[in-house]
C-alpha positions as CSV (number, residue, x, y, z in Angstrom):
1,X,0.0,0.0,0.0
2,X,1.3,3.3,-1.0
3,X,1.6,6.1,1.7
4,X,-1.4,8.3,2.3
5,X,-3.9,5.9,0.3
6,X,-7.1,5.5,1.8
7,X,-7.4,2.2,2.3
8,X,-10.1,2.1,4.8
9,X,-12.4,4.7,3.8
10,X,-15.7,5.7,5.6
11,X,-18.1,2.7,4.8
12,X,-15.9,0.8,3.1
13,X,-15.7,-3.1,4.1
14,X,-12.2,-2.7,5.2
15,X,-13.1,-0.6,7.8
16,X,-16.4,-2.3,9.1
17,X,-14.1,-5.6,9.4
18,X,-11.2,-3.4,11.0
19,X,-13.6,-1.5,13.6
20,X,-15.0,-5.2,14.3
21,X,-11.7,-6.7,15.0
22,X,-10.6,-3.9,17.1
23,X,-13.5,-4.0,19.2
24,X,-13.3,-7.2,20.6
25,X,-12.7,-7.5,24.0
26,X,-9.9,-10.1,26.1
27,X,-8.2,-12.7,24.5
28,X,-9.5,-12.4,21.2
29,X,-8.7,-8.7,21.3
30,X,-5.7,-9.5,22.3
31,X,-4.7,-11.9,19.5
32,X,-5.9,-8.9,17.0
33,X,-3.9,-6.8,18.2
34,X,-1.0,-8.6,17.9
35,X,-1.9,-9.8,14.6
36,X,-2.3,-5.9,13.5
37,X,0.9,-4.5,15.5
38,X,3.1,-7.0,13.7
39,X,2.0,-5.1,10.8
40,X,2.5,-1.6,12.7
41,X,4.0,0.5,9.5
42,X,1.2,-0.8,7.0
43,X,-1.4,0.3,10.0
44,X,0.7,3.9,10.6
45,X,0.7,5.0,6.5
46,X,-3.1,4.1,6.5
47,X,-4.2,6.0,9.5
48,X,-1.5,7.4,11.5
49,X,-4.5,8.9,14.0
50,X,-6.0,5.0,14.5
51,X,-3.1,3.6,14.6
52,X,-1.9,5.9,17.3
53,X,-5.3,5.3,19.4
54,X,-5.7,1.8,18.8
55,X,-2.7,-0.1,18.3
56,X,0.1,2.1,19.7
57,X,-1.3,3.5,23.1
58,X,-2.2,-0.3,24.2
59,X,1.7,-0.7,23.7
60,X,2.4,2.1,26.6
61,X,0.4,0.5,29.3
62,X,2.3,-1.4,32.2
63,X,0.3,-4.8,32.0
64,X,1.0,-8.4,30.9
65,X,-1.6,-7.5,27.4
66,X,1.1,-4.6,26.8
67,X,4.0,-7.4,26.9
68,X,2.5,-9.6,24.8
69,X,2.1,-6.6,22.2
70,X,5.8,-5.7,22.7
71,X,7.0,-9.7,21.7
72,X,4.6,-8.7,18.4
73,X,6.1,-5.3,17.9
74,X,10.0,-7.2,18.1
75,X,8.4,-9.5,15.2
76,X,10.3,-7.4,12.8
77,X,12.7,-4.6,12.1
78,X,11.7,-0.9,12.5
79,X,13.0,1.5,11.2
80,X,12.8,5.7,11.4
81,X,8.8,6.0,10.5
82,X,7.4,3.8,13.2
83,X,10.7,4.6,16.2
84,X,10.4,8.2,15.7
85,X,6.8,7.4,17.5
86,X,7.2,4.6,20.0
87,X,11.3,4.5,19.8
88,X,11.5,6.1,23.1
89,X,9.4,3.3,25.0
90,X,11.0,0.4,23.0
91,X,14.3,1.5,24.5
92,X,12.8,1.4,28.0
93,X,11.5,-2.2,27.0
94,X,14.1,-3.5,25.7
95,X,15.9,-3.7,29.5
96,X,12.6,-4.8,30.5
97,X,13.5,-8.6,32.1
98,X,9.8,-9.9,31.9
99,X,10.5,-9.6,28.5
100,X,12.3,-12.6,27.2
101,X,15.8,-12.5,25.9
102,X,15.3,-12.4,21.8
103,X,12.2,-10.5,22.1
104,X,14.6,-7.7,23.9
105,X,17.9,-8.4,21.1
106,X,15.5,-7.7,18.3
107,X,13.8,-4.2,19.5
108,X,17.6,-3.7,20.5
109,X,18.4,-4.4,16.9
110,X,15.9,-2.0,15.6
111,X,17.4,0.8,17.6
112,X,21.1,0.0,16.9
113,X,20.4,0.1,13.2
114,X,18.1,3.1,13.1
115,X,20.9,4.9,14.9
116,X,24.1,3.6,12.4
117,X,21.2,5.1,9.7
118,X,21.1,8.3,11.0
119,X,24.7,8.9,11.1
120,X,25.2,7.4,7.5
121,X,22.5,9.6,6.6
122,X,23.6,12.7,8.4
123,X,20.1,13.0,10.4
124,X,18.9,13.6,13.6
125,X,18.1,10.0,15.1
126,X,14.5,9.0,16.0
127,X,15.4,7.9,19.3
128,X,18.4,10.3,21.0
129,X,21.5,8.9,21.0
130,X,22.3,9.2,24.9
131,X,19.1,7.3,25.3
132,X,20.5,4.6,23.3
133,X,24.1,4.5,25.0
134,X,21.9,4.2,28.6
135,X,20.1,1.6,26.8
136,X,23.3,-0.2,25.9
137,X,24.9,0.3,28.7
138,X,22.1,-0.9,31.2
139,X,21.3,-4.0,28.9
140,X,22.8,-7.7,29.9
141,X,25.5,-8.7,28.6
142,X,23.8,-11.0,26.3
143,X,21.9,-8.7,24.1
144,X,24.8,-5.8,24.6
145,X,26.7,-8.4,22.4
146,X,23.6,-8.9,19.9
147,X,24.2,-5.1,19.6
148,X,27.4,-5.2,19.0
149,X,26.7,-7.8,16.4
150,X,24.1,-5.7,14.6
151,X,27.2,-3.1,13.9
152,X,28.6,-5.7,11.9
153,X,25.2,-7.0,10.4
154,X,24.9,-3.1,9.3
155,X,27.9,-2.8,7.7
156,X,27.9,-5.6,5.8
157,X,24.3,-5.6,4.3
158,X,24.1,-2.1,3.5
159,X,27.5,-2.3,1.3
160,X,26.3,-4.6,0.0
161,X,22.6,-3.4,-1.4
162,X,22.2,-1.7,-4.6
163,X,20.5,1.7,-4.5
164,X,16.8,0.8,-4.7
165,X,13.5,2.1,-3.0
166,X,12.7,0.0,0.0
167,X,9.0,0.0,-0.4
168,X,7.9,-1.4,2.9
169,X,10.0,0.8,5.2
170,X,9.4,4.0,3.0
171,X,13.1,5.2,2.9
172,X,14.8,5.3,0.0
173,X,18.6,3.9,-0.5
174,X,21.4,5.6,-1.7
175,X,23.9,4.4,-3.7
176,X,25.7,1.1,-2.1
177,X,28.5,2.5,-0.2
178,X,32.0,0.3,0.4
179,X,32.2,-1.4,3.4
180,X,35.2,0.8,4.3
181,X,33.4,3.7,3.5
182,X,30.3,3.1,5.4
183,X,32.0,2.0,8.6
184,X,33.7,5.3,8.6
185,X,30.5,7.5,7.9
186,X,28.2,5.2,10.4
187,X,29.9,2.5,12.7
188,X,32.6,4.6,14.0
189,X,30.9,7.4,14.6
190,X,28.7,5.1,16.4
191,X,31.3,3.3,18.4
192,X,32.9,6.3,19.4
193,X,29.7,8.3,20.5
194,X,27.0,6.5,21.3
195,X,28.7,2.6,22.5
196,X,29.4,2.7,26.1
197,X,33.2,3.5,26.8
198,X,33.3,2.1,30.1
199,X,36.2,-1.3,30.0
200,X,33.7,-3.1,32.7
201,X,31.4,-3.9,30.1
202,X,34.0,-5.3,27.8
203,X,33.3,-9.0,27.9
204,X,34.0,-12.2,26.0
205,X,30.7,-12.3,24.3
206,X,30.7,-8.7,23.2
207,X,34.8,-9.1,22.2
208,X,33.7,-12.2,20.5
209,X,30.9,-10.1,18.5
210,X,33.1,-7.2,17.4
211,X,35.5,-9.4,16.4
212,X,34.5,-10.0,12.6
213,X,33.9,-6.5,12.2
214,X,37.3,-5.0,10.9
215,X,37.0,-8.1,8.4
216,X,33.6,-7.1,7.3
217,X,34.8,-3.1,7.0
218,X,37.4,-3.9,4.2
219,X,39.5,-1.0,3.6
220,X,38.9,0.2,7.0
221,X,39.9,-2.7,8.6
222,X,42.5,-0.9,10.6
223,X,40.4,1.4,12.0
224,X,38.1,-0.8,12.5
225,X,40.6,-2.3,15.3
226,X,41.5,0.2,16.5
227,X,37.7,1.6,17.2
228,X,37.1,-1.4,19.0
229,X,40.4,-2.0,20.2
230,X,38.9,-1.0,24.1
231,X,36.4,-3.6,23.9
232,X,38.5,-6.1,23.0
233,X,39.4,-9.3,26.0
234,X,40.1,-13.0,25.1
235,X,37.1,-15.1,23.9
236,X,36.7,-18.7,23.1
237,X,38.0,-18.1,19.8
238,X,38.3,-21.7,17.6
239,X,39.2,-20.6,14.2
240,X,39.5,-17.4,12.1
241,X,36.3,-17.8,11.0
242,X,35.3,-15.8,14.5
243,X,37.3,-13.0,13.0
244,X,35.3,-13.0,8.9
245,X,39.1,-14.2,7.9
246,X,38.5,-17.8,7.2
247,X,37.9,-19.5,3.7
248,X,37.9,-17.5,0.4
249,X,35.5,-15.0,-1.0
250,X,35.3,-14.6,-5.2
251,X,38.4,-17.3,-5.2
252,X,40.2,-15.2,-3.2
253,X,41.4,-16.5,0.3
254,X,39.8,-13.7,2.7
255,X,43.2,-13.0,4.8
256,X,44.1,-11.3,1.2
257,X,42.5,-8.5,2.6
258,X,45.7,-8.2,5.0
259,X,47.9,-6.7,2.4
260,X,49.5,-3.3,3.8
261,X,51.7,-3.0,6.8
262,X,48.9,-0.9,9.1
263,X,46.2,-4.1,8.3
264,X,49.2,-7.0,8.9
265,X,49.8,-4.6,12.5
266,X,45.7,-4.2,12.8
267,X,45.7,-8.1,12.3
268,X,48.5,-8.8,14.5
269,X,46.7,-6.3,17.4
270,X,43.6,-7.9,17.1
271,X,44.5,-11.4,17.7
272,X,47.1,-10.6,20.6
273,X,43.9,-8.9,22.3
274,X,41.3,-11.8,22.1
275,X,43.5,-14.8,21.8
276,X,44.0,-16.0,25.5
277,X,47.3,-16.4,27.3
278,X,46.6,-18.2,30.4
279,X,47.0,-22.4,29.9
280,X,44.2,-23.8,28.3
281,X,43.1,-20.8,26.6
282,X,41.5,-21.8,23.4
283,X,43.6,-21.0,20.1
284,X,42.1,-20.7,16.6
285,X,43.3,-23.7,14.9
286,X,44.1,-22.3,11.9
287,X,45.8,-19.4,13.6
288,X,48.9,-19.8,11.8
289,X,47.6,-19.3,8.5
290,X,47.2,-15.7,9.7
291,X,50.5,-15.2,11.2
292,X,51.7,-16.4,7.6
293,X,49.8,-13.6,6.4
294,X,51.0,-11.1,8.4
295,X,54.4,-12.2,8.1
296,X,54.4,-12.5,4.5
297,X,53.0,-8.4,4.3
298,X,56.6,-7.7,7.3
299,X,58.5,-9.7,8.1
300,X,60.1,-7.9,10.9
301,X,56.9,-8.2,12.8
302,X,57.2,-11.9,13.3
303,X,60.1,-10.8,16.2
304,X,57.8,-8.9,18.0
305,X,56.8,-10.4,21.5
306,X,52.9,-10.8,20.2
307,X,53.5,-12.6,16.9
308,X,56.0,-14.8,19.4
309,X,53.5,-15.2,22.1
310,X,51.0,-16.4,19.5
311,X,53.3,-18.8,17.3
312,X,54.1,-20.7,20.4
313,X,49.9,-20.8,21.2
314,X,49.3,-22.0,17.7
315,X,52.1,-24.6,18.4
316,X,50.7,-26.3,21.3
């Protein structure tokens, strides 16, 4: 349905069967309700005013019928048109506990993404991005890491999507930015102004879900280290795929992408941070293929202490 069509006109049958629905009362009001909120922005560009009344407003009480509604509402991705109304409420839900774990990760993602779209857009977020860090920063460590995650999610599907019209969010793409150049215009910004900067919340799970992001940033990969270089502690790392450097991408192994001396230093950095050195650690097994890398770009760095320190871990 196009924006502003009047797809439930006085009389029409549309709107006798939506009135109907709406109407009904406890759990079968309930169930429409959800049914319709799933389908929030379709309701929104028909009748912002109904939509408002019926469908969001339910969504602001403190009851168990306004939980239920949030797990519909977390049914899909949002984006600026529906957060810039209730995006101030879902980030008060989303630390919510009687909410269940992936209902809260997904309204997280929602916000996350809307907010790495403002900066690429150079916009005024729908949701304020303090709000977001206190979100972030108050959030367990679980879904803090499915945040983190969503940076790299972000990066890597928007670089790669041609400039089309996205039809069902109503925002129109611009032409597909590099990876390297959309983690500069949109993730760091994010990581540097709206991610909490605090070292407590630097955990294995959220080290282990920033991990693959210099990978996925491409020319940026560098920076893309050293941007989350704070966040960074040892994780139960098995293999390079952890880090988006294992296997080969258009017939080209991906640890090609490690072929200047500030990436093979980036690299180096990276894996000295989040690959353990107490005994028993875990140790990607194919670890060495990266030090090869890295050594092959300069050779003097495989004298350093941390290329050393990581040979002998990949020996063991």
């Amino acid at each position: 349905m196009q924006e502003g069509a009047d797809a439930f006109a006085e009389g029409s049958r549309e709107r006798q069967m939506r009135d109907i629905v709406i109407d009904e009362d406890g759990r079968a009001g309930l169930i429409a309700k959800h049914r319709m909120i799933e389908s929030l922005p379709y309701f929104l560009r028909a009748d912002e005013d109904w939509a408002r009344t019926h469908l969001i407003a339910p969504l602001l009480n403190d009851d168990g019928a306004a939980l239920a509604l949030w797990r519909a509402m977390a049914r899909r991705t949002h984006f600026r048109n529906v957060l810039s109304i209730i995006g101030a409420p879902m980030a008060e839900r989303a630390v919510d506990r009687r909410l269940g774990r992936e209902t809260r990760r997904r309204l997280v993602f929602s916000l996350v993404i809307e907010s790495l779209h403002a900066f690429r857009e150079n916009r005024a977020p729908a949701v304020p991005n303090p709000r977001i860090q206190q979100m972030l920063r108050t959030l367990d460590d679980e879904v803090r890491a499915s945040a983190a995650n969503a940076i790299q999610q972000f990066v890597r599907d928007v670089s790669a999507k041609p400039a089309d019209n996205d039809a069902e969010n109503g925002e129109e793409h611009e032409k597909s930015a590099a990876a390297g150049a959309l983690f500069r215009v949109a993730a760091a910004p994010f990581l540097r102004e709206v991610w909490p900067q605090e070292r407590s919340l630097a955990t294995p799970g959220v080290s282990s879900a920033f991990a693959d992001l210099p990978a996925t940033s491409g020319d940026a990969f560098a920076e893309a280290v050293e941007a989350i270089e704070r966040f960074l502690v040892p994780f139960e790392c098995w293999s390079m795929l952890e880090y988006g450097l294992y296997g080969e991408d258009e017939d080209a192994k991906k640890l090609a992408i490690i072929d200047d001396e500030q990436k093979a230093r980036a690299l180096l950095r990276l894996l000295d941070l989040t690959v353990g050195s107490s005994e028993g650690a875990v140790v990607p097994l194919d670890l060495t293929s990266a030090l090869d890398q890295i050594e092959s770009i300069v050779p003097k760095l495989a004298e350093v202490p941390e290329f050393r320190r990581l040979s002998a871990a990949a020996r063991r």
